[in-house]
ZATORMAR-881984 format. One record per residue (C-alpha): residue in one letter; residue number from 0; x, y, z. Coordinates in steps of 0.5 Angstrom, whole numbers. Layout:
[nupa 'A', NUM, [X, Y, Z]]
...
This chain:
[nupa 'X', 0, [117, -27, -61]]
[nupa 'X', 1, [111, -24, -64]]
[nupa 'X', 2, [107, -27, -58]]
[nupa 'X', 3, [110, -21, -54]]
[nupa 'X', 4, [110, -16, -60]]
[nupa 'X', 5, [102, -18, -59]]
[nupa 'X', 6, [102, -18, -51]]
[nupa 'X', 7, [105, -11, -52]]
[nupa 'X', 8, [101, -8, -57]]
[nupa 'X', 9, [95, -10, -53]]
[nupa 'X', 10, [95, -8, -46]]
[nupa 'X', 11, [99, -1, -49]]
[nupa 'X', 12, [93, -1, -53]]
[nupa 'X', 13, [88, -3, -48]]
[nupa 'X', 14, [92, 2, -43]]
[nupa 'X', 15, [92, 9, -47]]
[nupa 'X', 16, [85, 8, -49]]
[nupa 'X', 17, [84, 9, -42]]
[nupa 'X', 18, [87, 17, -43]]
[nupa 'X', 19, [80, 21, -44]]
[nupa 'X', 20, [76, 18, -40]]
[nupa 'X', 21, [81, 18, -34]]
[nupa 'X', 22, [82, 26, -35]]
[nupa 'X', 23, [75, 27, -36]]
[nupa 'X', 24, [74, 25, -30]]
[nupa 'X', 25, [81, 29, -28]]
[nupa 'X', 26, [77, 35, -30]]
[nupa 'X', 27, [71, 34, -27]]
[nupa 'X', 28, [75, 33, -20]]
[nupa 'X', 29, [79, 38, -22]]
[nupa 'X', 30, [72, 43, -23]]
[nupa 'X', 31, [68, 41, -16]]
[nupa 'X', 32, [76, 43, -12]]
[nupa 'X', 33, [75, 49, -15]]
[nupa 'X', 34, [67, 50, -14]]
[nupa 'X', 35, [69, 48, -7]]
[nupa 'X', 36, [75, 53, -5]]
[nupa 'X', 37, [71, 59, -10]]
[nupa 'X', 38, [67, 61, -4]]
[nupa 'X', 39, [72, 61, 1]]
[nupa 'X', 40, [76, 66, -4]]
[nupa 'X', 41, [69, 70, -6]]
[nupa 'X', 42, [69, 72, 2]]
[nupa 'X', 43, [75, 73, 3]]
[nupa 'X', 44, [75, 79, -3]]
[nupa 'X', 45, [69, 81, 0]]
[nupa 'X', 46, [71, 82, 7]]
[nupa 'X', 47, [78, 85, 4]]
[nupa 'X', 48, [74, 90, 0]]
[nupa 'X', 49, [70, 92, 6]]
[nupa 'X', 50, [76, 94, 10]]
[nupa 'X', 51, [79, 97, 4]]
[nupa 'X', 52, [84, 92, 2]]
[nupa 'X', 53, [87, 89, -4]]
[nupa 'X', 54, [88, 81, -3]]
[nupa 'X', 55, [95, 82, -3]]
[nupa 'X', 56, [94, 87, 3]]
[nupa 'X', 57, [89, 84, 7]]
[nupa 'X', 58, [93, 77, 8]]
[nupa 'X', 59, [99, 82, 9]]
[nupa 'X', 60, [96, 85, 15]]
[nupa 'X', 61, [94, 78, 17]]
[nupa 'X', 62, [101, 75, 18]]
[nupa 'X', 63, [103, 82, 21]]
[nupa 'X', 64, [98, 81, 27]]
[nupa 'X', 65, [101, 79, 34]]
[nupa 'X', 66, [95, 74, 35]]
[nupa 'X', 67, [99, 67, 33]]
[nupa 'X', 68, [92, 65, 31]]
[nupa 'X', 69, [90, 70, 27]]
[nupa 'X', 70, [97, 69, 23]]
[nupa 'X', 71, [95, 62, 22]]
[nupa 'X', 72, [89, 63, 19]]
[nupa 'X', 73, [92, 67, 15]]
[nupa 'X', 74, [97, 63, 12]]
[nupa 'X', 75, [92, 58, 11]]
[nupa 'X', 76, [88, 63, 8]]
[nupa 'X', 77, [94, 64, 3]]
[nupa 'X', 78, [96, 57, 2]]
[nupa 'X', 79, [87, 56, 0]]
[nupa 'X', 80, [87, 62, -5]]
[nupa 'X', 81, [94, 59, -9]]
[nupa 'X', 82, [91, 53, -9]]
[nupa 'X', 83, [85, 56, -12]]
[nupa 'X', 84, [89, 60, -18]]
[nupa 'X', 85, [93, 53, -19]]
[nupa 'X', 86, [86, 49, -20]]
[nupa 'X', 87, [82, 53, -23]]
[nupa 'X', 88, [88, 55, -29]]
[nupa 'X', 89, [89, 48, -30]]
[nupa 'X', 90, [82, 48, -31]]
[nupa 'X', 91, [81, 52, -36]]
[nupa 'X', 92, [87, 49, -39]]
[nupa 'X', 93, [84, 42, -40]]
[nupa 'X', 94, [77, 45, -40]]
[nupa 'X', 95, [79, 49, -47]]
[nupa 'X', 96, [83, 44, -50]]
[nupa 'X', 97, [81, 40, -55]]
[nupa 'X', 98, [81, 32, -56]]
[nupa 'X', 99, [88, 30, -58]]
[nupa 'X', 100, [91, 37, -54]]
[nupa 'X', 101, [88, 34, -47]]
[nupa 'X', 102, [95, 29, -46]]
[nupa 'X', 103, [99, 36, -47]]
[nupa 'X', 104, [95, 39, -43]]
[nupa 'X', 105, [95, 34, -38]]
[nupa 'X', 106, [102, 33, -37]]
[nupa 'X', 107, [104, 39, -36]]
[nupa 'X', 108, [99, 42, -31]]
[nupa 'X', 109, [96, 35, -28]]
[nupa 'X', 110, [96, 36, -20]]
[nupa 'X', 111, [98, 30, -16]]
[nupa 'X', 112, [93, 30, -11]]
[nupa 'X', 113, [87, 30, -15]]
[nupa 'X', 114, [90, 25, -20]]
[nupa 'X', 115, [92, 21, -14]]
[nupa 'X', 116, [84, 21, -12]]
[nupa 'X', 117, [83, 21, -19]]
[nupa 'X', 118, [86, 15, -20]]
[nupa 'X', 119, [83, 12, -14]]
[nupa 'X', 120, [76, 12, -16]]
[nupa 'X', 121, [78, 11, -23]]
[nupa 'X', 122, [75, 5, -27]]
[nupa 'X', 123, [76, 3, -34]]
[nupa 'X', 124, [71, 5, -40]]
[nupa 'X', 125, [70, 3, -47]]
[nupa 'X', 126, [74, 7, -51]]
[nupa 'X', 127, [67, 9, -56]]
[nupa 'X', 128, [70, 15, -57]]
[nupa 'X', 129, [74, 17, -63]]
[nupa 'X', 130, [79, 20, -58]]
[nupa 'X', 131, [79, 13, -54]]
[nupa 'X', 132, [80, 9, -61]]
[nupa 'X', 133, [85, 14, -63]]
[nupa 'X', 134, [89, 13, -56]]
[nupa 'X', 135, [87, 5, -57]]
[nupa 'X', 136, [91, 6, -64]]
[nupa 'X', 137, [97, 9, -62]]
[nupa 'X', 138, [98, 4, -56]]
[nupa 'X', 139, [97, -1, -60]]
[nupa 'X', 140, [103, 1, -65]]
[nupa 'X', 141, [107, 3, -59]]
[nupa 'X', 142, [106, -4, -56]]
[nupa 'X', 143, [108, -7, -62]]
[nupa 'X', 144, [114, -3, -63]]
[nupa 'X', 145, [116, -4, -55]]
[nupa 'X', 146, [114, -11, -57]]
[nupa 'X', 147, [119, -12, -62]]
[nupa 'X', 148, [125, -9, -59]]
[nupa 'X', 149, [124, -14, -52]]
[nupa 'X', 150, [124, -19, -57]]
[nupa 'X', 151, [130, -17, -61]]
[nupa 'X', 152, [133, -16, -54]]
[nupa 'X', 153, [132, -23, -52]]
[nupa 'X', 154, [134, -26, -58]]
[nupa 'X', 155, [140, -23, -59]]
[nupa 'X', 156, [141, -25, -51]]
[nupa 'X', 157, [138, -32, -52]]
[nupa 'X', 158, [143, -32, -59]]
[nupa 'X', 159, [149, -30, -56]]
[nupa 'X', 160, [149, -34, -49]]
[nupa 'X', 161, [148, -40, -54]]
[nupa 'X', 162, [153, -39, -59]]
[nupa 'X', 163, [157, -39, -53]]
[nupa 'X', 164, [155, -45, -50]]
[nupa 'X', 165, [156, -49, -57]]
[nupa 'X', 166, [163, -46, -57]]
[nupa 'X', 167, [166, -48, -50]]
[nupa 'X', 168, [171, -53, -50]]
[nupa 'X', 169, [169, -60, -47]]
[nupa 'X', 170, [171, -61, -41]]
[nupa 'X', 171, [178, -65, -40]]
């Protein structure tokens, strides 16, 4: 049963030292999404200011306009700026937090199609970080607390189902 305690505590520890480098790569992500929507935002603003509109205004008069085209460009317009707000506010979140708030952070403002690609092109790091060391530590403790519960629930399952067949009757 210590086997599994081991086992446990081993791949929890290896598996959360991976956090800091895995949202570190989020992060980076996470910024080139917002750089790369910014100067759509920044022209759309612009062009808004230049007619005398406000954003809001702007992208009003665009799904009031009978053009079906220009209605489409509008939503899509609007989906790109909330978007943009989204990321770049998750950004700042995880940018500005410190080492042991980014799991926090990350739990409660993670954007699934960036983890999704984060994760995709994600590759394991050494844990030379004391925030690595630290996340190491914590899932080698909890891999070993894990650990013993699996193994106390298979002992008492493999007790049990002994105890049993020591008590059955023979057979007649």
């Amino acid at each position: 049963m210590r086997v599994i305690r081991i086992a446990s505590a081993v791949v929890l520890g290896l598996g959360l030292s991976q956090f800091p480098e895995f949202v570190q790569q989020y992060v980076q992500r996470t910024g080139g999404a917002v750089d790369a929507l910014q100067p759509l935002v920044e022209r759309f603003d612009s062009s808004a200011a230049q007619a005398g509109l406000s954003r809001q205004a702007a992208l009003e008069r665009l799904q009031r306009n009978p053009d079906d085209l220009v209605v489409g460009q509008g939503a899509a317009t609007a989906e790109a700026i909330a978007r943009y707000e989204d990321l770049r506010r998750s950004y700042g979140d995880l940018a500005s937090a410190g080492e042991f708030e980014r799991l926090l952070v990350f739990a409660t403002s993670v954007d699934r199609a960036v983890a999704r690609r984060t994760m995709g092109d994600f590759r394991p790091a050494v844990p030379a970080t004391v925030e690595g060391l630290a996340h190491a530590g914590v899932g080698l403790l909890l891999g070993y607390g894990l650990g013993g519960l699996v193994a106390a629930a298979a002992g008492a399952l493999w007790g049990l189902r002994r105890r049993e067949a020591i008590s059955l009757p023979p057979a007649p």
